[in-house]
C-alpha positions in Angstrom: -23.3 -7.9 4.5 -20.8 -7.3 7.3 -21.7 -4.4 10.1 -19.7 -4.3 13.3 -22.0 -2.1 15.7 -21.5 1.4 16.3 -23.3 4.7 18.3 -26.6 5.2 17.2 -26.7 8.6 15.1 -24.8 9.7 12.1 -21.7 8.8 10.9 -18.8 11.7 11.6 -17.2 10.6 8.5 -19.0 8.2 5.6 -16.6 6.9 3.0 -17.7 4.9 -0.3 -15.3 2.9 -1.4 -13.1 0.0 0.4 -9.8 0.0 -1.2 -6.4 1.5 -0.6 -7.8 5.4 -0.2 -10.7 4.5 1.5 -9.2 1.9 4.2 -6.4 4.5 4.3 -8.9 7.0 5.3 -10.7 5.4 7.7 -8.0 4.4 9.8 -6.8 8.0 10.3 -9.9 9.1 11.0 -10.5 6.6 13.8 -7.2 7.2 15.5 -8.4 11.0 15.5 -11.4 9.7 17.2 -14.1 9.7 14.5 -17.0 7.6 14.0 -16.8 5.9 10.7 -18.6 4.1 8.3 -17.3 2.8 4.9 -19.3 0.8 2.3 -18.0 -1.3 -0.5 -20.1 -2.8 -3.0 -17.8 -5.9 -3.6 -16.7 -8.5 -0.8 -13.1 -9.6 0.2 -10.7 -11.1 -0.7 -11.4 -9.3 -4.7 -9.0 -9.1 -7.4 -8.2 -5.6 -9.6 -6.0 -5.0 -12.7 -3.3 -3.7 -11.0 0.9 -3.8 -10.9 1.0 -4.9 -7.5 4.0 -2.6 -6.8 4.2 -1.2 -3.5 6.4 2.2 -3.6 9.2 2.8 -0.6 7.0 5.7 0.4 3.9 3.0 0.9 5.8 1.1 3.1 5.9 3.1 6.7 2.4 3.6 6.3 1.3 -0.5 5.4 4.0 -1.8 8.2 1.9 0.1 11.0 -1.8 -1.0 9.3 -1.0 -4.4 7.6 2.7 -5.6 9.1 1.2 -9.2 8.6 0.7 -8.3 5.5 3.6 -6.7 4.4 5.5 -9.6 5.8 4.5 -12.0 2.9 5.3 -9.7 0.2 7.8 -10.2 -2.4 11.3 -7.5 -2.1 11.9 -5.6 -5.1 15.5 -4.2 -5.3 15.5 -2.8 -9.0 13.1 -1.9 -12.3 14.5 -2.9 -15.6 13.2 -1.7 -19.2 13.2 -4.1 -21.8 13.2 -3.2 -25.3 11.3 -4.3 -28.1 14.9 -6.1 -29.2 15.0 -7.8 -25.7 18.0 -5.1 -24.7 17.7 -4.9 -20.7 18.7 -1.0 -19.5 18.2 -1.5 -15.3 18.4 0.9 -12.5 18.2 0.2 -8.8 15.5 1.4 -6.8 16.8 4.1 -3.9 15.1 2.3 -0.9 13.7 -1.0 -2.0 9.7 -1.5 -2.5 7.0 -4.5 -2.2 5.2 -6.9 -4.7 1.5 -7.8 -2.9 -1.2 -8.7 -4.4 -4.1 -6.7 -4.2 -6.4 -10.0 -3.1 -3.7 -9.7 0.3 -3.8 -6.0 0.5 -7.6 -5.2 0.2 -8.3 -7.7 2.4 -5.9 -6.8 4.4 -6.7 -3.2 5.2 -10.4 -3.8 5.4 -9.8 -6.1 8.1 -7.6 -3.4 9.6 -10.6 -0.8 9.3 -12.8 -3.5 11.1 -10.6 -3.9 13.7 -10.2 -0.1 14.7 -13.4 0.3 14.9 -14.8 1.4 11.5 -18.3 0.5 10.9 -18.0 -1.8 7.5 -20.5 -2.6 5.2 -19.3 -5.2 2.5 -21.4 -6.2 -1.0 -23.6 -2.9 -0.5 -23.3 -0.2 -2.5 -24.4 3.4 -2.0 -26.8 4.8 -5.4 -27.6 7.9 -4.3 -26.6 11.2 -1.9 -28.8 13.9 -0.5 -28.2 17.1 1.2 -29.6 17.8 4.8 -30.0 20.4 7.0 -27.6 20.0 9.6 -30.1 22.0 12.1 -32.8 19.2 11.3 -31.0 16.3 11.3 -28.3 15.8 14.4 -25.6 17.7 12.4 -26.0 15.1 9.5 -25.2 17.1 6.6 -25.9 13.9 4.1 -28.1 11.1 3.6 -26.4 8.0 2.2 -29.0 5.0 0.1 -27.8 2.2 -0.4 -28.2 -0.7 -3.2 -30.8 -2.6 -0.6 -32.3 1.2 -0.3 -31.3 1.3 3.4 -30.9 5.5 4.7 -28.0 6.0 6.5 -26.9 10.3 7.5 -23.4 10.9 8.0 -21.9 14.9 8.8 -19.2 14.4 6.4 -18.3 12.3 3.3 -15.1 10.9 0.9 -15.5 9.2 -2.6 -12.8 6.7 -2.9 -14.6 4.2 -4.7 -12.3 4.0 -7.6 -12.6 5.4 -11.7 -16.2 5.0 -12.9 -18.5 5.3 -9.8 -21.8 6.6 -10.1 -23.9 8.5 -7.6 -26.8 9.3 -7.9 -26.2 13.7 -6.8 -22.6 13.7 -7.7 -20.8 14.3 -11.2 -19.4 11.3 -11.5 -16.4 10.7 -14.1 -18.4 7.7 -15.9 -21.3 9.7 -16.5 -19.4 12.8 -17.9 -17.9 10.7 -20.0 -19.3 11.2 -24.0 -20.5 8.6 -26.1 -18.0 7.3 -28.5 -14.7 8.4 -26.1 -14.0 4.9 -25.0 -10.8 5.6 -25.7 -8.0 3.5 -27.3 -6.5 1.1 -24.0 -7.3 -1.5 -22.6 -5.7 -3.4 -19.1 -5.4 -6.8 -18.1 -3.7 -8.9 -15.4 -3.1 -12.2 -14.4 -0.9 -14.1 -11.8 1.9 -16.7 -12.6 3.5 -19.4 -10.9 6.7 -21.0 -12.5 8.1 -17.6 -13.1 11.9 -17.8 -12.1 12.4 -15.0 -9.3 14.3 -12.0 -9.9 14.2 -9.1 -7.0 13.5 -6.4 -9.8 10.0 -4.9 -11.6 10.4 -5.8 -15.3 8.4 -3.5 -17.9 8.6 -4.7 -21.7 7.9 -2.3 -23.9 6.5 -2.8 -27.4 4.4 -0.2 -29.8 1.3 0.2 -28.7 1.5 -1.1 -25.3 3.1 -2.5 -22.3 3.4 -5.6 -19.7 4.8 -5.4 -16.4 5.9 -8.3 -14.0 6.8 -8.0 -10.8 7.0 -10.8 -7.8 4.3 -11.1 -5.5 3.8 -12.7 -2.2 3.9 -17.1 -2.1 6.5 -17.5 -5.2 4.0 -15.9 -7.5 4.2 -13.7 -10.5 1.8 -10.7 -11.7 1.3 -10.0 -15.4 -0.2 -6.8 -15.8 -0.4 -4.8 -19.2 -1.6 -1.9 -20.9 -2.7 -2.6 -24.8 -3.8 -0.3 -27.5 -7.0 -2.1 -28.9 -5.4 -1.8 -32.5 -3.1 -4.6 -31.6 -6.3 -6.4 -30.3 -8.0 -6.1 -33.4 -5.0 -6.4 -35.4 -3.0 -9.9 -33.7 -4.9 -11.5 -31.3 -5.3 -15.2 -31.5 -6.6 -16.7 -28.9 -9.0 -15.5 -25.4 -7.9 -13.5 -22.1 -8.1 -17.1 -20.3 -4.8 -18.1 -21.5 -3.6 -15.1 -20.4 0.3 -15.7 -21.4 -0.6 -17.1 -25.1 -3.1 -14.0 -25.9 -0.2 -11.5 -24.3 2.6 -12.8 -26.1 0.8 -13.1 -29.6 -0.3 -9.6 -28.9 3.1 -8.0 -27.7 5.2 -10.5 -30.4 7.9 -9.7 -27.4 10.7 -12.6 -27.6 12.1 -11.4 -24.2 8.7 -11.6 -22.4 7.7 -14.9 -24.1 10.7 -16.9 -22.8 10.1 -15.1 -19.3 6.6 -16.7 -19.2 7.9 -19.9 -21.5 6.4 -22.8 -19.2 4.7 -20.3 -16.1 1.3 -21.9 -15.2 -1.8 -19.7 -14.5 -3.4 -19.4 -11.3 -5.4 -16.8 -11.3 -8.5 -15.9 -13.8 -8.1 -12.9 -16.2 -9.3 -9.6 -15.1 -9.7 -7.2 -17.9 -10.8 -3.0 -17.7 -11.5 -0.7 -20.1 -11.3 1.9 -21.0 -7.9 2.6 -19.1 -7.0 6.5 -19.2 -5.6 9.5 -17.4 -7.8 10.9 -15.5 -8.1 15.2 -15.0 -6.9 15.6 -11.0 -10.4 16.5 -9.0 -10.0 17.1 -5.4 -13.2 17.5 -4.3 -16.9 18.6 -5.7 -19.2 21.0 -3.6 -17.2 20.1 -0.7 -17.6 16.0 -1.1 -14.0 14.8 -1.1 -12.4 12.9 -3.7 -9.3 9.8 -3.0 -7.6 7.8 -5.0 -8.7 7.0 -8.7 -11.7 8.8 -7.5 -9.6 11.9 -7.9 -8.0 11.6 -10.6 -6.0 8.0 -12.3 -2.5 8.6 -12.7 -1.0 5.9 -15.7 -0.3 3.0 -14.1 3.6 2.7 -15.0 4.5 5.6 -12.9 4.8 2.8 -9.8 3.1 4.8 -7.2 -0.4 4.6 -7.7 -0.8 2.8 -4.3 0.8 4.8 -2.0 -0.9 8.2 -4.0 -4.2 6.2 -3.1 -3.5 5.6 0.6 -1.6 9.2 1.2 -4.8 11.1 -0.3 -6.9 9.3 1.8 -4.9 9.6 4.7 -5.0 13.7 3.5 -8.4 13.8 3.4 -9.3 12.1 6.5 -7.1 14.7 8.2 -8.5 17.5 6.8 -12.1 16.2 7.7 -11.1 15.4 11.1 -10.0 19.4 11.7 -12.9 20.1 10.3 -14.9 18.3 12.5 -13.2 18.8 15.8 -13.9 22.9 14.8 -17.2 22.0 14.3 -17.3 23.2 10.9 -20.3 21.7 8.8 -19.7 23.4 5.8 -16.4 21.9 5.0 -15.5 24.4 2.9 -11.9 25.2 4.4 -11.5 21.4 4.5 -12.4 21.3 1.0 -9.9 23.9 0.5 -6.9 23.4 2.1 -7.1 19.3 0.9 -7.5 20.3 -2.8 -4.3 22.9 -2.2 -2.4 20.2 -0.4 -3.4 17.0 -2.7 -2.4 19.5 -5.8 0.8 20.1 -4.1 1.4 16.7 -3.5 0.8 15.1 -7.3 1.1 18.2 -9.5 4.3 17.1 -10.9 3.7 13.0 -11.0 0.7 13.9 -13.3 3.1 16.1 -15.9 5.8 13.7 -15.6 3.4 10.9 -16.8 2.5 12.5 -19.3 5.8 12.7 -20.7 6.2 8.8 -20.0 2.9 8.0 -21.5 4.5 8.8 -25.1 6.9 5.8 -24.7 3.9 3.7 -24.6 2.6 4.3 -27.8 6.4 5.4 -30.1 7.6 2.9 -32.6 9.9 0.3 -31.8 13.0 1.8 -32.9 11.8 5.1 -30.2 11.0 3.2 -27.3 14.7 0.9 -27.7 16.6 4.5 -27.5 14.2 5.7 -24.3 14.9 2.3 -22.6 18.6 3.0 -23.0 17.9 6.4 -21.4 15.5 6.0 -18.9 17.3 4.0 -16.1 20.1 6.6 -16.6 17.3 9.4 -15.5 15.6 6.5 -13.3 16.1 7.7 -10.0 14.7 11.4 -11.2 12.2 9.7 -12.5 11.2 8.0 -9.3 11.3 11.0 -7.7 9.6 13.3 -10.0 6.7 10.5 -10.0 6.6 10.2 -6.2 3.8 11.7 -3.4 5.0 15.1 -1.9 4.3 16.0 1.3 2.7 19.5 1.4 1.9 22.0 4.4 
């Protein structure tokens, strides 16, 4: 466990969860002068099943936390759609955006969060939440246990711990969850070297899933994909570990097999599942909600990193006006972020939803959309894209 030293009393803002929302949001809410503590029950550098893609709109926001880390990441100019025939139908991107690996970026930002002051708290978990009386307890309005059963009070609070946390006096998604609704997808990831380098995000389409590869920082490539388990069941030969072999026998993709023809593996296999959409949530009982913990938006859309960092960003800010007015109950906090955070995704979520068809149409379908969708790419983009909202 890692603990930089901080104020005796509690927190002015506790957030679970290290990643992009959660590092987002504890940088804003030191710079507006808020004591903050943020726990993450993994350590860094870590590895998630992820596209790696950073959006334009993530940029501005990564070159004033991480510009080291931005630095090593790959350009990406363009996105191109190949077909199940191998047909390429490319667009290019309006303002060009990143390939970084999440192992660069997490690490990255929780340094970041260290160094501006945030009280961090790495390999510890928190398993349970209880209300306080503000009056009784120095303004603390929740007590925080952690995995090693440690108490720690904090006067406000963000989830941003990702899809399937559970907490211990919070709803969490996992737990509502019924038995038998797995659900039908599956994602996995790896990292390639020996991929030739093209400035451009490449998505190969096939029925029942997809695979993405996009350049990352050091001459590497990331393989991430989204698979129906039918084609599991159905065609698999071979395990995760030889990532390329299982992918391409799954797939039965000619372009994407000669794009990986000789690559070499450097990376272990990271799998999740189930991988679904997730119903938007912006906050519960005035606890707020970042990232996936808020909702997961599909993966392809390309912005799922820079929704991550902006909502966490959002909520900070509303928690910080909350606390500089004094306001325990967080109720117009709670408001005014789940007005703004609505206003800002509404239309990426019903966009994806159209998108999300192409991923599970017959061959013939998705070769006629690929044709079509770089010609509507740039609406696309845009339609898909965080929206600042007043």
């Amino acid at each position: 466990m890692e603990m930089m030293t901080s104020a005796p009393g509690p927190a002015d803002l506790a957030i679970i969860g290290g990643g992009p929302a959660g590092t987002a949001a504890a940088l804003e809410a030191r710079r507006r002068g808020m004591k903050v503590a943020i726990w993450d029950r993994d350590r860094f550098p870590r590895d998630k099943v992820c596209g790696e893609f950073l959006s334009a709109e993530s940029i501005p926001l990564l070159d004033h936390a991480v510009p080291a880390a931005v630095a090593q990441a790959s350009r990406i100019r363009r996105c191109e759609f190949i077909s199940p025939t191998g047909r390429a139908h490319a667009f290019e991107l309006p303002q060009p955006g990143r390939g970084l690996s999440r192992w660069v970026l997490d690490e990255s930002m929780w340094k970041a969060a260290e160094a501006a002051g945030a009280s961090t708290r790495v390999g510890e978990g928190i398993r349970s939440l209880r209300r306080l009386d503000p009056a009784l307890h120095r303004g603390a309005t929740w007590e925080l246990i952690s995995d090693n059963g440690a108490s720690n009070s904090a006067k406000s609070l963000l989830v941003a711990c990702g899809r399937w946390w559970t907490i211990d006096g919070l709803p969490s998604p996992a737990r509502e969850r019924k038995v038998g609704t797995a659900g039908p997808w599956m994602g996995a990831k790896a990292h390639f070297s020996g991929v030739a380098h093209r400035e451009a995000v490449e998505m190969f389409y096939f029925p029942g899933g997809y695979c993405g590869l996009a350049p990352v920082e050091g001459g590497k490539y990331n393989a991430c994909c989204l698979i129906h388990r039918r084609l599991v069941r159905e065609g698999s030969v071979g395990s995760l570990d030889n990532f390329a072999l299982w992918l391409i026998n799954v797939a039965g993709h000619q372009a994407l097999a000669a794009r990986l023809h000789g690559a070499v593996q450097t990376s272990e296999t990271i799998s999740t599942a189930p991988l679904r959409p997730a119903k938007l949530r912006a906050e519960y009982d005035g606890t707020l909600l970042a990232g996936d913990a808020a909702g997961f938006l599909d993966p392809f859309t390309g912005d799922g990193i820079s929704m991550a960092m902006h909502s966490g960003r959002l909520a900070a800010q509303e928690l910080a006006g909350a606390w500089s007015r004094l306001d325990s109950n967080m109720e117009h906090a709670a408001a005014s972020y789940r007005r703004r955070l609505d206003g800002a995704v509404r239309r990426s979520y019903v966009v994806a939803g159209l998108l999300r068809a192409l991923v599970s149409a017959p061959g013939g379908l998705q070769s006629s959309a690929a044709s079509v969708i770089p010609k509507l790419g740039k609406r696309l983009m845009k339609e898909t894209r965080w929206r600042d909202s007043d």
